[in-house]
N, C-alpha and C positions, 0 to 999 in steps of 0.2 A: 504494500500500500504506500510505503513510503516513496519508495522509486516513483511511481506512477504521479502522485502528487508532486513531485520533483522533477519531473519532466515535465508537467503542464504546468509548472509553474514559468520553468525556463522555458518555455514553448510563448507561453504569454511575456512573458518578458523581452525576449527575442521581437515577436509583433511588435513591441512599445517600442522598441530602440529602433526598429526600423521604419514605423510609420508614426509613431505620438500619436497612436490608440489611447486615449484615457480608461476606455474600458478594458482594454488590457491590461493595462499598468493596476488599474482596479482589482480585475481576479488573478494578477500575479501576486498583489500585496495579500490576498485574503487566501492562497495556497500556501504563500511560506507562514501567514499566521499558523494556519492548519499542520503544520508541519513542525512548526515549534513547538506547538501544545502535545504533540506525542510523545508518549512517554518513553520510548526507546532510541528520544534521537539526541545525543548527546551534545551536552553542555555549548560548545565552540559553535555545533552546527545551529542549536538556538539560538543563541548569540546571532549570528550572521542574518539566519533568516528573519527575525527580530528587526534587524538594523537596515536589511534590505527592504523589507514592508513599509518602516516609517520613511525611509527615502523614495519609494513611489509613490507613497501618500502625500508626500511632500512638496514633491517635484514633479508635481500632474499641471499645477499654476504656473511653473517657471520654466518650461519648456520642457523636449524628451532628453536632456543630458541628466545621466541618473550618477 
C-alpha cells in the first residue's frame, strides 16, 4: 500500500512541476499526508513527506517552483 501511495503521489507531483496543476499539487500534498500517518513508514521518510505536503500547500499561490 505504501508503494502505491508513493507512486501516485510522485505521479501527481511530476503533473504539478510540469504543468502548475493546482489540483495536482493538491492530491500530491494529501498522498504524502496519507503516507506519513502510517505506521510503518519510518521517522526521516515522515519527516520528508511532512515537509513536502506543507511546500505544495504553500506554493500553489507563488507559482509551480516547489
Amino acid at each position: 500500500m505504501t508503494q502505491s501511495l508513493l507512486a501516485g503521489a510522485l505521479d501527481h507531483l511530476m503533473r504539478y512541476q510540469l504543468t502548475g496543476c493546482a489540483h495536482s499539487a493538491h492530491v500530491a500534498a494529501h498522498l504524502l499526508d496519507q503516507i506519513a500517518d502510517l505506521p510503518d513508514v519510518d521517522g526521516d521518510t515522515r519527516c520528508l513527506c511532512g515537509r513536502m505536503s506543507e511546500a505544495l500547500e504553500a506554493g500553489q499561490g507563488r507559482g509551480r517552483h516547489v
